[in-house]
C-alpha positions as CSV (number, residue, x, y, z in Angstrom):
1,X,-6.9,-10.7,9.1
2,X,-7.8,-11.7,12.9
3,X,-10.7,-11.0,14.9
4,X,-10.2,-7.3,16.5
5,X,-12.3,-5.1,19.1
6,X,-13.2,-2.5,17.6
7,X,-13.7,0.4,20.0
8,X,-16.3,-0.6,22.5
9,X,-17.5,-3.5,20.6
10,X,-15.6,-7.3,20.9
11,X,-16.8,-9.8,18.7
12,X,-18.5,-12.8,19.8
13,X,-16.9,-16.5,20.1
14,X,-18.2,-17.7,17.2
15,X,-18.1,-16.8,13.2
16,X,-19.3,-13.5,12.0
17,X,-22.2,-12.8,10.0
18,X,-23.8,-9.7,8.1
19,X,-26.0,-9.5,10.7
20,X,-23.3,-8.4,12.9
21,X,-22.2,-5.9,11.1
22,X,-25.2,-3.2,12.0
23,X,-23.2,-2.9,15.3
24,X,-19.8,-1.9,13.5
25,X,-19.1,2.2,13.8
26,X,-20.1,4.2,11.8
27,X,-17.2,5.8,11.0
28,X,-16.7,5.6,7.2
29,X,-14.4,2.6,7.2
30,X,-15.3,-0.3,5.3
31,X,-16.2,-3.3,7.1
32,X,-15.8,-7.0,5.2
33,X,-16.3,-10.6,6.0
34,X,-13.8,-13.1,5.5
35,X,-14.5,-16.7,6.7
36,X,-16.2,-15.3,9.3
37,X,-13.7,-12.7,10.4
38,X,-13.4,-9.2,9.9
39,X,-11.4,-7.5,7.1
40,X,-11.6,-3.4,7.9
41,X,-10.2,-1.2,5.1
42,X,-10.0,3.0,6.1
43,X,-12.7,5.2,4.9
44,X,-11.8,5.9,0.8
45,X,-10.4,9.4,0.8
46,X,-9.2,12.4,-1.9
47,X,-8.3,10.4,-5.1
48,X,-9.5,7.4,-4.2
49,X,-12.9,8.8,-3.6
50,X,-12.6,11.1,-7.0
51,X,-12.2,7.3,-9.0
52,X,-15.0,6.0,-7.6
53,X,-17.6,8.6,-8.2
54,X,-16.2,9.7,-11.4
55,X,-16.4,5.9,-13.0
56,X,-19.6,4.9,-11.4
57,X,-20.8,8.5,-12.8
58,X,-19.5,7.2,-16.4
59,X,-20.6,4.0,-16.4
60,X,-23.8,4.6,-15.5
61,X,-24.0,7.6,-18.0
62,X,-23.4,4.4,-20.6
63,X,-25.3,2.1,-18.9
64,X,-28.3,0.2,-21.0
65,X,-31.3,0.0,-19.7
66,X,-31.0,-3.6,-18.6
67,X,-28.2,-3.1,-15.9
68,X,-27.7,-1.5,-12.8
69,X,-24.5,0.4,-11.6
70,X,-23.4,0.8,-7.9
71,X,-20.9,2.7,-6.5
72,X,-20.5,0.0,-3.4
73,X,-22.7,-2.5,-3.2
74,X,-22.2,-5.4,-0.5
75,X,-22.3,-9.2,-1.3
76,X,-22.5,-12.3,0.1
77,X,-20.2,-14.8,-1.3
78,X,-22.0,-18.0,0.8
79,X,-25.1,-18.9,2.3
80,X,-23.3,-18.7,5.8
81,X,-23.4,-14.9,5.2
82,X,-19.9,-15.2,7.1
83,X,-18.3,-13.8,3.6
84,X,-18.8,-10.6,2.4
85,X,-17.3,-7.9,0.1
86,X,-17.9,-4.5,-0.7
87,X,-16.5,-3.6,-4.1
88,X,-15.6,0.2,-5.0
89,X,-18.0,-0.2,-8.1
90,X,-20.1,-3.2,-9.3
91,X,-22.5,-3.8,-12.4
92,X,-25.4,-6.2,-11.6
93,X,-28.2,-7.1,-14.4
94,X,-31.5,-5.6,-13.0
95,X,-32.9,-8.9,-12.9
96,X,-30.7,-9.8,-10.3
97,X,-30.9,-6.9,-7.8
98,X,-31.7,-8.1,-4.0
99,X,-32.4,-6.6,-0.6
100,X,-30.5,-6.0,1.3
101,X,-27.1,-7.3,0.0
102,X,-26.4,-9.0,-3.0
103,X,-25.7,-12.9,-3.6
104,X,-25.7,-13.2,-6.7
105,X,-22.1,-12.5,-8.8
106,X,-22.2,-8.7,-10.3
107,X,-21.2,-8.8,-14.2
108,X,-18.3,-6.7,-13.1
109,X,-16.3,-5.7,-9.8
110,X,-14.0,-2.8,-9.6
111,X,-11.3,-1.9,-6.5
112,X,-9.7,0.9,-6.6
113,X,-6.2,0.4,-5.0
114,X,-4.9,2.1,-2.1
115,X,-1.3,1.5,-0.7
116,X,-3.0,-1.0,1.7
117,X,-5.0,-3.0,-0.4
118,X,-3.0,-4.1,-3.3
119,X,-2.0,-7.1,-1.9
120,X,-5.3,-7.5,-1.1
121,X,-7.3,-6.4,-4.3
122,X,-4.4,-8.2,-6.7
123,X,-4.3,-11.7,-4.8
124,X,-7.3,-12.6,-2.2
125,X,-10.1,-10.7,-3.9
126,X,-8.9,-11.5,-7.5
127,X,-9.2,-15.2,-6.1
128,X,-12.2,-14.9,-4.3
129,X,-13.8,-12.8,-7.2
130,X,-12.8,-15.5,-9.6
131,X,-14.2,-18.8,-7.5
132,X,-17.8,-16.4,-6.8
133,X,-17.7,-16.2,-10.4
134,X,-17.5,-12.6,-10.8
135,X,-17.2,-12.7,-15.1
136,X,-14.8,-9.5,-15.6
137,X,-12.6,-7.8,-12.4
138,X,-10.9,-4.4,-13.2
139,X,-8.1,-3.0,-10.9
140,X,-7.7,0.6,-11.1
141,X,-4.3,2.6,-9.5
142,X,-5.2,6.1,-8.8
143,X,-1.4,7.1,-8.8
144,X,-1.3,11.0,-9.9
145,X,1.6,10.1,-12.3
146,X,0.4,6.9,-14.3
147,X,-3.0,6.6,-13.6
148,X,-4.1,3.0,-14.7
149,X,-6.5,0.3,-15.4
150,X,-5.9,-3.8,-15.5
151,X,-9.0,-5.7,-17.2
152,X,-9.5,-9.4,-16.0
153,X,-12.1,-11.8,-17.8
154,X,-12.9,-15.2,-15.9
155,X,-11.2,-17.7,-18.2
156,X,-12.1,-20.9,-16.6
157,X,-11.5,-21.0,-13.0
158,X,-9.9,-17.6,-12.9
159,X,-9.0,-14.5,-14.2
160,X,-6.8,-14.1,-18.0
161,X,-5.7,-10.4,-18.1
162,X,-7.1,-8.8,-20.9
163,X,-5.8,-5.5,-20.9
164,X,-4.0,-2.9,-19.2
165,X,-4.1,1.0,-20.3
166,X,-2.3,3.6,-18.5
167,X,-2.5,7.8,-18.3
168,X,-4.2,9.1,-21.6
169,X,-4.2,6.2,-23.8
170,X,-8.1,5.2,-24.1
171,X,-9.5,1.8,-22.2
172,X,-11.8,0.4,-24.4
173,X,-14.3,-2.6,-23.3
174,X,-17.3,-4.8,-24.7
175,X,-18.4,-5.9,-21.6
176,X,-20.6,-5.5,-19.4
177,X,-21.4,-3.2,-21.9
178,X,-19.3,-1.2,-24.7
179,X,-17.7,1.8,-22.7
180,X,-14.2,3.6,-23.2
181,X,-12.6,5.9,-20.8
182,X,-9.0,7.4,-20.2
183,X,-7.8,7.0,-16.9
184,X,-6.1,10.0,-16.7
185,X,-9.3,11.6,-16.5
186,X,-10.8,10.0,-13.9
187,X,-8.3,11.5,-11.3
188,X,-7.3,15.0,-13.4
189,X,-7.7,18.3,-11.2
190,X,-9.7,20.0,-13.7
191,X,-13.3,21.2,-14.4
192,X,-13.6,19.8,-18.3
193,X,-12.7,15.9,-17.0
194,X,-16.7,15.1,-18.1
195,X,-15.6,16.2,-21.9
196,X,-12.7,14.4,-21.7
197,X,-13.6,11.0,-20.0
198,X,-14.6,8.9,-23.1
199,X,-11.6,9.6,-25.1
200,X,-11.1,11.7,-28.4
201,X,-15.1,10.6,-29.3
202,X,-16.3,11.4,-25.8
């Protein structure tokens, strides 16, 4: 990750901050903060996008009262402001919701892999997830063939993986709140996927 111009705009010579990032494009990509540097991810497209809404649609369907779901939600991991992530999906107690990013740790961050971000989303943001204190971290592969979700629950320092469900076996989870879902459905071309999300019961 090294400093880049992005089209008309060259960073300054000095670490970047959210405030910088109002002058970014607006072109749909995603733009993070590492140490001050920026990390740029393409805009999420076809399944990817279809993961994202259809598990922030479910979990906020199951949602109690007390939490708050976002699709993507940018956070500040230090008072610097120099480091900041935008998850796929986050779950933050309502009690904790700021303006206008977040810097306090969501109960839960999703990332929903795409061929260049799993080194990404399964080593520096698992890490950096982990040290933020970030209690539970779910990886999601949004491959047509074996759809599939990896649980990890802070143990510690860092992340113990708790489970990992593939295609139409059922994910089942206590926290942040009880939810199951098949992951198979969250990516199926068909109509009935809402029917069909929870599992057998949903």
């Amino acid at each position: 990750m090294s400093v880049m111009s992005i089209g008309e705009w060259t960073p300054p010579d000095r670490p970047l901050t959210v405030d910088d990032l109002p002058d970014m494009p607006d072109d749909g990509r995603r733009f993070e903060l590492v140490d001050g540097r920026l990390d740029v991810s393409p805009a999420p497209v076809g399944d990817h996008s279809t993961v994202e809404h259809r598990l922030s649609w479910w979990l906020q369907t199951n949602a109690p009262d007390d939490v708050r779901v976002f699709g993507t939600v940018g956070i500040n991991f230090n008072a610097e402001r120099t480091h900041h992530r935008i998850p796929d999906a986050a779950v933050f107690r309502w009690k904790d919701y700021e303006r206008p990013y977040q810097t306090r740790p969501p109960l839960l961050a999703v990332e929903v892999l795409s061929p260049e971000s799993a080194l990404r989303d399964f080593n520096t943001k698992w890490a950096e997830y982990a040290k933020f204190g970030i209690e539970a971290y779910w990886v999601i592969s949004p491959t047509r063939d074996r759809p599939g979700i990896v649980e990890y629950r802070l143990d510690g320092e860092n992340y113990a993986e708790k489970e990992m469900v593939y295609g139409t076996d059922v994910f089942t989870t206590d926290f942040p709140f009880p939810v199951s879902f098949v992951p198979h459905w969250l990516i199926a071309d068909d109509p009935a996927w809402r029917k069909h999300i929870g599992g057998p019961a949903g």
